[in-house]
C-alpha positions as CSV (number, residue, x, y, z in Angstrom):
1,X,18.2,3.0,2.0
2,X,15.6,5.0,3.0
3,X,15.8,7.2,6.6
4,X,13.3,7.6,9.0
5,X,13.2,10.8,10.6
6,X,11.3,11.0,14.0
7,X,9.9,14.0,14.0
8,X,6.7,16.0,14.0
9,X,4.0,15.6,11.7
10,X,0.9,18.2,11.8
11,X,-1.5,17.0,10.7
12,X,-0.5,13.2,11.7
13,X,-0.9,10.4,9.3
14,X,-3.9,9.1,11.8
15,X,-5.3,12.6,11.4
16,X,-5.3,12.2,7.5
17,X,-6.8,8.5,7.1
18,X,-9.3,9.8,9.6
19,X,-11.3,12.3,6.9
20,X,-9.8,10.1,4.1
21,X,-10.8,6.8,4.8
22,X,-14.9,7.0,5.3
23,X,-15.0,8.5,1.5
24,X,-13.2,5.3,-0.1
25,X,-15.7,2.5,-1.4
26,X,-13.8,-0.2,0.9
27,X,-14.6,1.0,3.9
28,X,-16.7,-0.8,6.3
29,X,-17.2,1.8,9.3
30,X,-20.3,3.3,10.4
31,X,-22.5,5.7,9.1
32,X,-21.1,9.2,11.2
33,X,-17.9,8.6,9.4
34,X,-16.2,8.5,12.5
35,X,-13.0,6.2,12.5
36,X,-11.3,5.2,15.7
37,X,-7.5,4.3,14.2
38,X,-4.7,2.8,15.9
39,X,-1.4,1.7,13.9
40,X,-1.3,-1.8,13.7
41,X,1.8,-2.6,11.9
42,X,3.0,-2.0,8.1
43,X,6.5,-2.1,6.1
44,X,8.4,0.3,3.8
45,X,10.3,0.3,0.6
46,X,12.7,2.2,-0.9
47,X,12.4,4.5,-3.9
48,X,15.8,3.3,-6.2
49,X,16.3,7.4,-7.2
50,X,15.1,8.6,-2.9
51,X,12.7,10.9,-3.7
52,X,9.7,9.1,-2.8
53,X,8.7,8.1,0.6
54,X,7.0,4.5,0.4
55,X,5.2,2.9,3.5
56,X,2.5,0.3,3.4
57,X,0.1,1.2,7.0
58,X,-1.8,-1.0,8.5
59,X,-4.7,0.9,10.7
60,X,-7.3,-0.8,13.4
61,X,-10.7,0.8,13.2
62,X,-12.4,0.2,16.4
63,X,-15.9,2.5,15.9
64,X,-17.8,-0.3,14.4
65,X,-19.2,-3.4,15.9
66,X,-15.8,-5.3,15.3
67,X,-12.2,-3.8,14.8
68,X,-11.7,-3.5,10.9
69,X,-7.9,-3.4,10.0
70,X,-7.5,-1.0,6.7
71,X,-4.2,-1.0,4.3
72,X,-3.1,2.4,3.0
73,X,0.3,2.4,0.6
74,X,1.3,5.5,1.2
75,X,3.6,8.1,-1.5
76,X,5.6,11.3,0.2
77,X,6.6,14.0,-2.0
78,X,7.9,16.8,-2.0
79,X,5.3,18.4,-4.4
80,X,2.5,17.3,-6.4
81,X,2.4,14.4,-8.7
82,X,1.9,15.3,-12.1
83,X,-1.0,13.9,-13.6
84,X,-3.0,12.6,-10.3
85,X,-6.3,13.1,-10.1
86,X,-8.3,14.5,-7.3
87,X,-9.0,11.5,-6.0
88,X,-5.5,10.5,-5.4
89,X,-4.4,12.8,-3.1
90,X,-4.8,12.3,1.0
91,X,-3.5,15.2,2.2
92,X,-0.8,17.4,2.9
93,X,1.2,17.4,6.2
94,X,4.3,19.5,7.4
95,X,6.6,17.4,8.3
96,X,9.8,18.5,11.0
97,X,12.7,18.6,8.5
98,X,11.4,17.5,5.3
99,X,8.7,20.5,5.8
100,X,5.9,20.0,3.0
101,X,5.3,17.0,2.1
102,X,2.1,16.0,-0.4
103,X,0.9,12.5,0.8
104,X,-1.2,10.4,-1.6
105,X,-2.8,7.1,-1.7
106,X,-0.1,4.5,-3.1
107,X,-2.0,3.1,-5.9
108,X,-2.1,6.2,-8.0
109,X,1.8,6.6,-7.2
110,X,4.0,4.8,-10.5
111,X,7.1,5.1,-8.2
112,X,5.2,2.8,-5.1
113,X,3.3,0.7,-8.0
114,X,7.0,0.2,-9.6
115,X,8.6,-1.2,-6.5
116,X,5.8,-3.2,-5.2
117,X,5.9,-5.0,-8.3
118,X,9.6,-5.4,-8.0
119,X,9.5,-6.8,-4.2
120,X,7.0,-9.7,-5.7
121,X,9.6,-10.1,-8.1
122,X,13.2,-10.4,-5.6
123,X,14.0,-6.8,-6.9
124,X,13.3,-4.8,-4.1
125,X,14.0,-5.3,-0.1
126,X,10.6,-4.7,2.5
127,X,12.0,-2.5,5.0
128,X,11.2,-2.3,8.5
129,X,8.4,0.7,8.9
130,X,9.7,2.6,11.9
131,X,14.0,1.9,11.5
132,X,16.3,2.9,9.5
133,X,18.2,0.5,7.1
134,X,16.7,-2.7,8.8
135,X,15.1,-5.1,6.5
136,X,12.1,-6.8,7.4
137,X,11.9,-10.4,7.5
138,X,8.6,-10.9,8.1
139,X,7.1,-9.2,5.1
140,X,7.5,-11.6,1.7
141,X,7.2,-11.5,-2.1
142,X,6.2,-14.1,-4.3
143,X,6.7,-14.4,-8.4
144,X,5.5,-17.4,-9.9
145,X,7.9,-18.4,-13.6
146,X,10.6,-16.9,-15.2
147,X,9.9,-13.7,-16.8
148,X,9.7,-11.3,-13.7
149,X,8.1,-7.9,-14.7
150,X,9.5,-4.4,-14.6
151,X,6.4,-2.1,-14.0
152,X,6.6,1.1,-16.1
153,X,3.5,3.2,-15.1
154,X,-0.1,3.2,-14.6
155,X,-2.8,2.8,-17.0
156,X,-5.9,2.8,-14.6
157,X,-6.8,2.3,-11.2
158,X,-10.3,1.4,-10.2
159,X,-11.4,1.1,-6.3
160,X,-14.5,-0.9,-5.2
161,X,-16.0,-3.1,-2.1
162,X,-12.9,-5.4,-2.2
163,X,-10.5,-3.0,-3.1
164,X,-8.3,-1.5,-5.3
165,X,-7.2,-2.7,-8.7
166,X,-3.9,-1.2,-10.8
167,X,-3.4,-1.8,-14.0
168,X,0.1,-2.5,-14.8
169,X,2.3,-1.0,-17.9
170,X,5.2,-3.4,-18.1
171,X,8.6,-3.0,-20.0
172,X,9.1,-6.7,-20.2
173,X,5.8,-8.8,-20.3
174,X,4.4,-10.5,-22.9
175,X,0.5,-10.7,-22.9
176,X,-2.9,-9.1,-22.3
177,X,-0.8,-6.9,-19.7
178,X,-0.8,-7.3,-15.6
179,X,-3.4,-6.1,-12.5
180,X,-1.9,-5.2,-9.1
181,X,-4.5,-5.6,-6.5
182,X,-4.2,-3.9,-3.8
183,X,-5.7,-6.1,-0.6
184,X,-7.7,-2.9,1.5
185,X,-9.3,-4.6,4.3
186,X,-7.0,-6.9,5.8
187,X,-8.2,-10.7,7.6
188,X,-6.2,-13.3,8.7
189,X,-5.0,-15.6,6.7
190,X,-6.0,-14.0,3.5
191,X,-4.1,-15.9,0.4
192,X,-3.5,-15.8,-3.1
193,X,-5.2,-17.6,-5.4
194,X,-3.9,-19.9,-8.5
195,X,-4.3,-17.4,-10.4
196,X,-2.3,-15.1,-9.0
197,X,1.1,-14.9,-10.6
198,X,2.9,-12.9,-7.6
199,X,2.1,-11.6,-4.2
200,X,3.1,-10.1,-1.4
201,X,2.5,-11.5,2.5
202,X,3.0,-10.6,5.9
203,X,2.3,-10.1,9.6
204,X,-1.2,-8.8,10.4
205,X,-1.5,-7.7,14.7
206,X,-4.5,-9.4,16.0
207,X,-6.8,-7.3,18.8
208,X,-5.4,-9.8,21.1
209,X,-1.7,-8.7,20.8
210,X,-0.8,-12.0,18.4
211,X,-0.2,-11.9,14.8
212,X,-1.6,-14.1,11.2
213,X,-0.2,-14.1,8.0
214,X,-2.4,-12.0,5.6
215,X,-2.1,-11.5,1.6
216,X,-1.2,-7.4,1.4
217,X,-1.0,-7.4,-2.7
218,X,-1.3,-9.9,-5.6
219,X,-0.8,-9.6,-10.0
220,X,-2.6,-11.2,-12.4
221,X,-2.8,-11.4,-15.6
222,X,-5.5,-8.1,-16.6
223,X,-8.4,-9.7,-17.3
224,X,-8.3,-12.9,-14.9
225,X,-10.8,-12.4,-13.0
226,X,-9.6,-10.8,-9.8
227,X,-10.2,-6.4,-9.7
């Protein structure tokens, strides 16, 4: 189970998604690329062999007209990760008593990929984002049939206006292969669809201080329709 050290971070995970996020294709802020963020909630999960840190943030944007909420899946390291392009990487950040730590955007990360897949299919526990060994009950996955898959590694990932799609290799699945999308802008009461074969839901924080269930991340099969 992962631990959660409470510690210094320089530069902050705020301060990151704050030069990060106007660059991405799903982001709906104004033009001076000026974010206003606030943590708004979010989950963990843990990497089976602990070298990864996995965290799923949710973000309030408050510089536009209306608050935006964001998703980011975030992947500590402890170095870089081999074969990630450019646009993969969110930053760097010192952290207290990890010290370096390489942070980059969770879809590009097999180890996150692998275990998001694995909480839609009852192989992996969502963990509260700020406590140590505490699962969180609120956040829920989803697999539709019988043959649950075992994701093996990334073949593409491709980011747009509605945001980000993963293309799944699979140990275990039969078929034209499966698509992780990753939900970036977060409403509430986003859902799956019936073509989605798993997802993954949870608690979104409203402006007002109450909370929706959203849709964070759905699979399909590759080709289905859905990015």
């Amino acid at each position: 189970m992962a631990v959660i050290h409470h510690t210094t971070l320089n530069p902050t995970k705020l301060e990151l998604l704050t030069a990060w996020l106007p660059t991405q294709p799903w982001y709906l802020g104004g033009a001076d690329g000026k974010p206003e963020l606030a943590k708004a909630g979010g989950f963990r999960l843990d990497d089976p062999q602990g070298e990864v840190g996995i965290e799923f943030m949710l973000v309030a944007d408050a510089s536009g007209d209306e608050p935006v909420t964001y998703q980011v899946p975030f992947g500590y390291r402890a170095g870089p990760l081999d074969g990630a392009g450019d646009d993969a990487l969110i930053g760097t950040m010192e952290h207290g008593v990890l010290g370096e730590r390489w942070v980059y955007d969770g879809a590009h990360d097999p180890v996150l990929v692998a275990q998001l897949v694995a909480l839609m299919a009852g192989a992996a526990v969502p963990q509260e984002q700020s406590v140590s060994n505490t699962p969180d009950p609120t956040v829920a996955g989803h697999f539709t049939g019988t043959e649950h898959p075992v994701a093996t590694g990334i073949a593409a990932v491709t980011s747009d206006a509605h945001g980000t799609g993963v293309r799944v290799r699979t140990a275990n699945t039969s078929g034209p292969g499966l698509t992780l999308h990753i939900n970036r802008v977060v409403r509430p009461r986003q859902d799956a669809t019936a073509q989605d074969l798993g997802h993954v839901t949870g608690d979104l924080q409203l402006p007002d201080g109450t909370k929706a269930r959203t849709l964070f991340a759905a699979v399909r099969e590759t080709g289905s329709g859905r990015a």
